[in-house]
C-alpha positions as CSV (number, residue, x, y, z in Angstrom):
1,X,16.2,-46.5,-62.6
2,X,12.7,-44.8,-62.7
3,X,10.4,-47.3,-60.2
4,X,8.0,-47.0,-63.2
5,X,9.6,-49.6,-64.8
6,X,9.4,-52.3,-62.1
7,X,5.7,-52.9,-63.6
8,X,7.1,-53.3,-67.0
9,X,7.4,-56.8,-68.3
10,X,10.8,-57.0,-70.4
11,X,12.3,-60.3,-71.8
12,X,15.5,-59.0,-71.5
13,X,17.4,-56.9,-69.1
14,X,21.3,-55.7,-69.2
15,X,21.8,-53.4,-66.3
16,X,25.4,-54.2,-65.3
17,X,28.5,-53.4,-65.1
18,X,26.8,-49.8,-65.1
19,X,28.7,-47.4,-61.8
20,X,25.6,-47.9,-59.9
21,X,25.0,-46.0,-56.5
22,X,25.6,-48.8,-53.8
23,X,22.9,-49.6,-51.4
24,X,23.6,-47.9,-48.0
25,X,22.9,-51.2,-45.8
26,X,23.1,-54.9,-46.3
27,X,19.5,-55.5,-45.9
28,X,17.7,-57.9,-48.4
29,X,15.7,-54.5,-49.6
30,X,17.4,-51.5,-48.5
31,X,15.8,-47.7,-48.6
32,X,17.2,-44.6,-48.2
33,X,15.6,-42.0,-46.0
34,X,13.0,-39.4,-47.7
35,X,14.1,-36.8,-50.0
36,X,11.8,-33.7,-49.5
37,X,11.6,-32.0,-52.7
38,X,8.6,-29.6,-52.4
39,X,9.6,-27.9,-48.9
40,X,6.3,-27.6,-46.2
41,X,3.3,-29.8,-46.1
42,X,1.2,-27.6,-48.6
43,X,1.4,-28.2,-52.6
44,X,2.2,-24.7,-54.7
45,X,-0.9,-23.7,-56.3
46,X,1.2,-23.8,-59.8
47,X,1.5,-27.4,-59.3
48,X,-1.5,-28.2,-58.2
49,X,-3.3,-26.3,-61.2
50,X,-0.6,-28.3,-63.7
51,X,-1.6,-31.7,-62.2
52,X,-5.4,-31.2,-63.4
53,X,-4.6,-29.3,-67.0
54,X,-2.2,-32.1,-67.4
55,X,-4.4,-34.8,-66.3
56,X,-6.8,-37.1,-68.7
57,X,-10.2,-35.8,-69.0
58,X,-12.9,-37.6,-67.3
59,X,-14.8,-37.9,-70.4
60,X,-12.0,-39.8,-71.9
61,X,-9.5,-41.4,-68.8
62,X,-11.3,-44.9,-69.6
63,X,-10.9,-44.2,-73.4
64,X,-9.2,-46.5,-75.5
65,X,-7.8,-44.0,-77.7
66,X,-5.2,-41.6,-76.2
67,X,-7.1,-39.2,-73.9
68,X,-7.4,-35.5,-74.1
69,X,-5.6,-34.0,-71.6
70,X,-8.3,-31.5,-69.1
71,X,-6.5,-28.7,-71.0
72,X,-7.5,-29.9,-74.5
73,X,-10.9,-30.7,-73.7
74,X,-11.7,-27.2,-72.2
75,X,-9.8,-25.0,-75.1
76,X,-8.4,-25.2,-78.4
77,X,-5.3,-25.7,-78.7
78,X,-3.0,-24.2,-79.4
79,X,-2.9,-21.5,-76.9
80,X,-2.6,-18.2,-78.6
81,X,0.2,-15.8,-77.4
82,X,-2.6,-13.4,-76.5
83,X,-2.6,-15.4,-73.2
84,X,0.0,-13.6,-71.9
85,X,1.7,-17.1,-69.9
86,X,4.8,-17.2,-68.1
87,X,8.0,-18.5,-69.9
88,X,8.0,-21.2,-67.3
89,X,4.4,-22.1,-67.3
90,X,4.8,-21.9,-71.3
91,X,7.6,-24.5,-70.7
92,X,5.8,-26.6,-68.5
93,X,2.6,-27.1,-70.4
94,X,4.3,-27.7,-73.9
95,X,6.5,-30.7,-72.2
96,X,3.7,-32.4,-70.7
97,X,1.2,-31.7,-73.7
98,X,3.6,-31.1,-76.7
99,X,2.0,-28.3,-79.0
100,X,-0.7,-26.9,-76.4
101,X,1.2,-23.4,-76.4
102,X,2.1,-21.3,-78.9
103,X,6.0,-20.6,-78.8
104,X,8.1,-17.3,-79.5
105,X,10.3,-19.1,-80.8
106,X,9.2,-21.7,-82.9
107,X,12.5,-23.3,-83.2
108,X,13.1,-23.2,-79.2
109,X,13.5,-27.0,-77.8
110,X,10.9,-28.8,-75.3
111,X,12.8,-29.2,-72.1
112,X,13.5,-32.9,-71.3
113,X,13.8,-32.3,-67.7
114,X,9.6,-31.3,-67.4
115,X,7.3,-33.9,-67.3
116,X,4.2,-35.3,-65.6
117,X,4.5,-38.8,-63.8
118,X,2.2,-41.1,-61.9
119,X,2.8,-41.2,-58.2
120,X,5.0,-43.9,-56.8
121,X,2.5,-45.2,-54.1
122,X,0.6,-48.2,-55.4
123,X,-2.8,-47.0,-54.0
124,X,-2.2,-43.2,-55.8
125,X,-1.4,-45.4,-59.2
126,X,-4.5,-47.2,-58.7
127,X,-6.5,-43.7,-58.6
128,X,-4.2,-42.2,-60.9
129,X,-2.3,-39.3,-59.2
130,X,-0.2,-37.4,-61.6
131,X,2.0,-34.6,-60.6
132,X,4.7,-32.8,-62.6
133,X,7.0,-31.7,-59.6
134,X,6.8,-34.6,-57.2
135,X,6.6,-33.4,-53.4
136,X,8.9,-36.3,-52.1
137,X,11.5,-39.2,-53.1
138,X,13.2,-42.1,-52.3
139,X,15.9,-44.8,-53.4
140,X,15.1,-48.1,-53.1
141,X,17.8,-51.4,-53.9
142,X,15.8,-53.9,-56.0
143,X,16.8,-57.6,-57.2
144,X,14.2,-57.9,-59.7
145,X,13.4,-55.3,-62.4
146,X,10.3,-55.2,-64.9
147,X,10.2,-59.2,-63.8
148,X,13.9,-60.3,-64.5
149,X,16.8,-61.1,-62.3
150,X,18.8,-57.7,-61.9
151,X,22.1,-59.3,-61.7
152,X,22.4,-57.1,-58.6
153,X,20.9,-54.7,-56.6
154,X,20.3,-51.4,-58.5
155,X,18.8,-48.3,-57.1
156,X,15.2,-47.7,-57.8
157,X,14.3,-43.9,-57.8
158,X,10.0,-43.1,-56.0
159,X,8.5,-40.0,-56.8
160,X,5.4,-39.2,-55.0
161,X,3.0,-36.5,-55.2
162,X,2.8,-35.7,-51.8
163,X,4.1,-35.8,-48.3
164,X,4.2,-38.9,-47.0
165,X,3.2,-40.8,-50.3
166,X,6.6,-43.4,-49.7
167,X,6.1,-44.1,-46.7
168,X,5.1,-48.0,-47.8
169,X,8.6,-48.0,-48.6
170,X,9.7,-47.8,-44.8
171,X,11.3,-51.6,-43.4
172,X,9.6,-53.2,-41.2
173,X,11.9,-52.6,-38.2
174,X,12.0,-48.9,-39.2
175,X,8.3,-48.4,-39.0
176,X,8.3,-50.4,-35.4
177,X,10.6,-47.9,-34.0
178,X,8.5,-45.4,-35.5
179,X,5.4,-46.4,-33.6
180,X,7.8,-47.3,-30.4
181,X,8.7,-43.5,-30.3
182,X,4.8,-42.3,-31.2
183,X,3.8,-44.5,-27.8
184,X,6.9,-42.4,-25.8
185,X,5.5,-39.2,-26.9
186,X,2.2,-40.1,-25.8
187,X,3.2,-41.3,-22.6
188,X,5.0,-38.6,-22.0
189,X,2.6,-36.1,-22.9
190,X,-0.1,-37.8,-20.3
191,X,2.6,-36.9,-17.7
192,X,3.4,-33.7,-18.5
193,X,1.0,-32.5,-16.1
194,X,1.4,-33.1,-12.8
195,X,-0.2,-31.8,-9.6
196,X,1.8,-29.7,-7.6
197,X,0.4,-29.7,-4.0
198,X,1.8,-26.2,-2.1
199,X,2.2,-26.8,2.0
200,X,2.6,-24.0,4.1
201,X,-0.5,-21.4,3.0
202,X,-3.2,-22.9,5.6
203,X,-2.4,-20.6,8.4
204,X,-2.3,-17.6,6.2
205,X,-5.1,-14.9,6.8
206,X,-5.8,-12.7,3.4
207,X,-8.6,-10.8,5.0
C-alpha cells in the first residue's frame, strides 16, 4: 500500500485476506531498513530538472482550479517534435503531464510505471516536494489505514525524494543506538591521537 493513502479518509476498507508481505519483527510498528534507490548522495540532474517542469507553478500552487504544471506555464503545449527530446524524457513528461509532448506514435501508450509523487516525510509534504524517481524507500507495518482498523498489519510502502528523507520512520530504540554509536566514534576519534614521548635521544650529539 502507497503511504499516500494513510491521509485519506475512507468509510470502508477491505484489505484482507490479500498474501500480504509479513512484518519482519513483532514490534507494535515495525520498519524495514532503507531501500537506496538513487545510488550516491547527489540527485541526477534529469531528475532534478523533472521535479520543477513537473511541479505546480507558483502563480497557481494555491489555485483553486487545477494548477499549471512549471512546464505549461513557460511553453505551449504541446511540445513540437522539433524539440528533438529523448524517448525517455518524452516518456517521462507525457506520464506526469499527459499531452505536454508531441508523440511519434500517436497511438503509443503512457507508461503506468512513471509518475510524480509527493515525498513521504511529513515536513517535505508540508512544503510540497515532488520527485518522479524517489531517492530512497521504506516498508512500514501499519494497523490503521486512511483512518480504519486494518484488520492486520499491512505493509505501507515511503518514497522520499532524497537521502535521508525516512529517517522519521526509524524506532525509537533504533535511533538510540544510532546516537550510542555517533558518541563511540567521537570518543574515539578524540583519542586517536596520542603523544608518543621517545627516551633514549638526550645524549645524542647531531653537531
Amino acid at each position: 500500500m502507497p503511504s499516500e493513502l494513510l491521509t485519506m479518509s475512507l468509510r470502508v476498507l477491505n484489505l484482507h485476506p490479500n498474501p500480504f508481505l509479513p512484518p519482519p519483527n513483532f514490534d507494535d510498528r515495525p520498519v524495514s531498513a532503507t531501500e537506496t534507490v538513487i545510488p550516491g548522495r547527489v540527485i541526477p540532474l534529469t531528475e532534478m530538472l523533472y521535479r520543477v517542469l513537473v511541479a505546480p507553478a507558483p502563480s497557481t500552487l494555491f489555485s483553486k482550479r487545477n494548477p499549471d504544471s512549471f512546464l505549461s506555464s513557460h511553453y505551449d503545449l504541446p511540445l513540437p517534435p522539433t524539440c528533438l527530446l529523448p524517448p525517455r524524457v518524452t516518456e517521462t513528461l507525457n506520464a506526469c503531464i499527459p499531452g505536454s509532448v508531441c508523440l511519434s506514435d500517436p497511438m503509443s501508450e503512457v507508461r503506468d510505471d512513471i509518475n510524480m509523487s509527493i515525498c513521504g516525510n511529513p515536513d517535505h509534504q508540508a512544503a510540497g516536494r515532488l520527485f518522479v524517481r524517489p531517492a530512497e524507500q521504506r516498508l512500514s507495518w501499519e494497523r490503521t489505514i486512511a483512518g480504519q482498523n486494518a484488520g492486520g498489519m499491512v505493509p505501507v510502502l515511503w518514497r522520499g525524494c532524497g537521502h535521508g528523507c525516512l529517517d522519521f520512520l526509524k524506532p525509537a530504540m533504533e535511533q538510540g543506538q544510532l546516537e550510542t554509536e555517533d558518541i563511540d566514534m567521537a570518543v574515539d576519534e578524540v583519542n586517536v591521537v596520542r603523544e608518543i614521548k621517545l627516551r633514549g635521544f638526550d645524549d645524542l650529539d647531531f653537531d
